[in-house]
N, C-alpha and C positions, 0 to 999 in steps of 0.2 A: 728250467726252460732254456734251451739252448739259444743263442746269441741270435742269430738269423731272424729267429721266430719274435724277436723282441721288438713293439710296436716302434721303440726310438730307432730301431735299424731298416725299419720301413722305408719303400723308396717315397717321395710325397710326389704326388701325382701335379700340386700346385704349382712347382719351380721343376720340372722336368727341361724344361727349353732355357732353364737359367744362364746354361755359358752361350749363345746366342745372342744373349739381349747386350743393350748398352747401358752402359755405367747406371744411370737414373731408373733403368728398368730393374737390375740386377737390385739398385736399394729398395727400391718398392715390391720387392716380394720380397727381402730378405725383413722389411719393414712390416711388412703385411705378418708372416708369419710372428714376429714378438709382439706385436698387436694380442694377437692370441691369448698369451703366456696370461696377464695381469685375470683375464678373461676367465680361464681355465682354471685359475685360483680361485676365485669366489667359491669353488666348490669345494675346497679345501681349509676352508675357513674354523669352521666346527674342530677339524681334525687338529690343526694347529693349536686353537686354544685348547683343547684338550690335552694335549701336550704341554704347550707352557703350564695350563696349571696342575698336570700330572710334577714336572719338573719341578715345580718353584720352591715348596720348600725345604727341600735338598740343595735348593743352590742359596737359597737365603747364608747359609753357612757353609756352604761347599763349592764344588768349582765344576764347571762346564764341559768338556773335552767333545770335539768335534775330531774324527777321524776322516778319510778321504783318500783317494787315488788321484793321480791327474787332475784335471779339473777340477772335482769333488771337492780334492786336496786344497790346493792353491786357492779356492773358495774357501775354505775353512779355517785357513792361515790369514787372510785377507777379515774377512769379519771379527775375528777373534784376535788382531791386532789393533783394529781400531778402536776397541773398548777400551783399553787406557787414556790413551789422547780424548777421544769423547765422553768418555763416564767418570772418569779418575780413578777407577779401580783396579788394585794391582794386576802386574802383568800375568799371576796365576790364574786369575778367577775363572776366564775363557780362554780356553788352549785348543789351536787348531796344531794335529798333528796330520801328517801327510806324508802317505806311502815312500821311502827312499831321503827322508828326511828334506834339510835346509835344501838343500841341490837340486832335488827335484821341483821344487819350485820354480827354476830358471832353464833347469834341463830334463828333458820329459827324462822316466826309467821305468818305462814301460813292465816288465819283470817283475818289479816288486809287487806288484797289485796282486800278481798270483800267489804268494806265500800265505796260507793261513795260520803261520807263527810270529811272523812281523809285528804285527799289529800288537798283542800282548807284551811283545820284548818293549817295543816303545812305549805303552802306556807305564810298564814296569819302572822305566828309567825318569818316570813323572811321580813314582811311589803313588799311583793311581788307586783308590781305595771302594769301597763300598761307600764311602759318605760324596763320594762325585755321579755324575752325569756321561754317560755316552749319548752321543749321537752321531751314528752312522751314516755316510752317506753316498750315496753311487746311483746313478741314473741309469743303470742296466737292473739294480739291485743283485748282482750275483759277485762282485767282487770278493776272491777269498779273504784281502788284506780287511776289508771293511767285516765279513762276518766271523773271520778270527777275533775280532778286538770285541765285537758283539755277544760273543759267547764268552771270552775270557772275564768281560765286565759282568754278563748274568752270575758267571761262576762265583762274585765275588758279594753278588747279593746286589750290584748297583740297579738304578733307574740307568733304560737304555731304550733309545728310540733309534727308527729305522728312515731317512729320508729317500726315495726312490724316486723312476719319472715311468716304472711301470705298475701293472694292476698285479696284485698274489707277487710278489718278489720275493726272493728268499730269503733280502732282509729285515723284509716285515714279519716273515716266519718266525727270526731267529729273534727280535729286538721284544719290548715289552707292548711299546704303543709305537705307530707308525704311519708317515703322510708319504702317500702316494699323487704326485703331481703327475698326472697321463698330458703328455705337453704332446705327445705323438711323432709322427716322421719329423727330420728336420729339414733346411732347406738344403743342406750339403748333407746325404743320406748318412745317418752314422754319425755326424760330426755333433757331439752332445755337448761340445763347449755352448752350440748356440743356445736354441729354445732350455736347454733341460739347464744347460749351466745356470741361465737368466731367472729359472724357476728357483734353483738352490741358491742364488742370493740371496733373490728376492724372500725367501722362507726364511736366510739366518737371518734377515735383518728384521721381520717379526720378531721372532722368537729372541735374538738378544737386546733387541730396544725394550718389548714387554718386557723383561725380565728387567732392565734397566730402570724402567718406571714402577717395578713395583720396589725396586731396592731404594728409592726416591731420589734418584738424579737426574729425575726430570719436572722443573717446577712451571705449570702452566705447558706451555709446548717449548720450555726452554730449558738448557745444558744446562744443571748450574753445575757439576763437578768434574769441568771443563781444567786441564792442566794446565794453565797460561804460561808457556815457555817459552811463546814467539811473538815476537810484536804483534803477527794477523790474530792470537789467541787471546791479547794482553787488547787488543779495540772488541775483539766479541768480548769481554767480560765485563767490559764499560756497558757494553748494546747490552746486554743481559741483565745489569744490576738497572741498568736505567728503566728499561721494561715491566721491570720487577717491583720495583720499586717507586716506581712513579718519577722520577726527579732526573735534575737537567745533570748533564755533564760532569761539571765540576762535584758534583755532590756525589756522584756515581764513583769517581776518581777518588776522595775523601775515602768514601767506605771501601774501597779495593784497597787503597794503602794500609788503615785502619783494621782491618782483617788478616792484615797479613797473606794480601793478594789471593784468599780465600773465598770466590765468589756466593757459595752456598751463605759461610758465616755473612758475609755483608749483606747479600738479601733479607737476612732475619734482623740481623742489626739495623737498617733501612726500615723495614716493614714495621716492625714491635719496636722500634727506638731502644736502643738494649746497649751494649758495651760488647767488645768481643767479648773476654769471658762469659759474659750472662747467655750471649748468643749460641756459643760452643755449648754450655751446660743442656740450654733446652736440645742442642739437637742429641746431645748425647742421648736423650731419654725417647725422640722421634726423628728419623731422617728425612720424614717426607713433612718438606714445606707448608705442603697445604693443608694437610692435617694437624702440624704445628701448630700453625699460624690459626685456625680453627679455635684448638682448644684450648690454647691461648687468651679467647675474646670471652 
């Protein structure tokens, strides 16, 4: 489908009068429109879980790779960074790679999005395999860089999925399973950082938090395999254990030192009254807390 004809390039007939208006009017339609966005997902809901549990046991032992142009991109890098600081899992597991590399992140290059060899040369330079994960993503769905990388992962026998913000894309064509977000015109015509960006967060951050709770680092609605490197990291791990565990302050403090500033082990040490080693042994055998701590009793 060519570019014009794509509903995200639609003029929106909503915010027509938008450079007219004053400051509070310009937010309130720019407001109005991401109102929408959370809205428009509900319907996307099915699709997504079907994906993550297409995905998940490939990534139980494997790794993630999120590709992207522009926006797409910089979204990709952005979610797939924060999984170590909030999950504690290595810096491989989810990898956002992005059209033109590190630099485009800070400096658009626009060019490389067209290459449909790019994308393979970089996953290549990740020693990208069959036992990993693509996930594609562009909000026009016709990006070459995005369906080179999509067809060189099929080639390789991977799981690969398609994320767009149109209907029939030609990433969905090209990918295995695929969520189309129809977010539609946006408020600056064209401009897909807004609604379509807002929708491809909001999707990686399903899809890597589920994936993060089913790998069990997340116990009740809390971090525990949180990397406490900075003082703000090192007081949530106190609020965590304490949560967790029922107990005041000072006790919370005992078991963070006592663990060897390991919050998961101190929860179970806490919970089951145990020693670090005895603590480490059970998780060895379950990572997830509450199934632990279950078959435990």
């Amino acid at each position: 489908m060519k570019l014009e004809n794509l509903n995200t390039e639609q003029r929106n007939m909503d915010t027509i009068d938008i450079d007219r208006l004053n400051t509070l009017e310009v937010l309130e339609k720019i407001n109005n429109e991401d109102l929408k966005v959370a809205k428009i997902m509900q319907n996307n809901l099915a699709e997504i879980s079907d994906v993550i549990d297409y995905i998940w046991p490939t990534f139980e032992k494997g790794r993630l790779f999120y590709v992207g142009a522009g926006t797409s991109g910089r979204l990709a890098v952005v979610d797939s960074s924060e999984c170590p600081p909030t999950f504690g899992v290595s810096e491989d597991k989810v990898v956002g790679v992005i059209a033109g590399g590190i630099d485009a992140i800070f400096n658009a290059k626009e060019g490389v999005e067209d290459s449909l060899n790019l994308c393979e040369e970089d996953l290549k330079a990740y020693n990208f395999s069959k036992n990993d994960i693509l996930i594609g993503i562009a909000a026009s769905g016709r990006t070459p860089y995005v369906i080179g990388g999509l067809k060189y992962a099929n080639s390789l026998g991977s799981k690969t999925v398609a994320i767009s913000n149109v209907s029939n894309s030609e990433i969905s064509s090209v990918a295995k399973k695929s969520i189309e977000i129809i977010t539609g015109p946006e408020a600056i015509t064209g401009s897909t950082r807004m609604k379509a960006g807002t929708s491809q967060k909001l999707v990686l951050n399903m899809i890597s938090t589920t994936l993060m709770i089913k790998l069990g680092k997340v116990y009740t609605n809390l971090m525990v395999d949180i990397q406490p490197k900075n003082e703000k990291l090192v007081n949530r791990s106190y609020t965590i254990i304490m949560h967790s565990v029922d107990c005041e302050l000072d006790v919370a403090k005992d078991l963070f030192i006592k663990s060897d500033k390991n919050v998961k082990v101190a929860i179970v040490m806490g919970i089951l009254n145990l020693d670090k080693e005895n603590a480490e042994k059970l998780l060895e055998t379950n990572s997830n807390i509450s199934k632990l701590i279950h078959d435990s009793k």
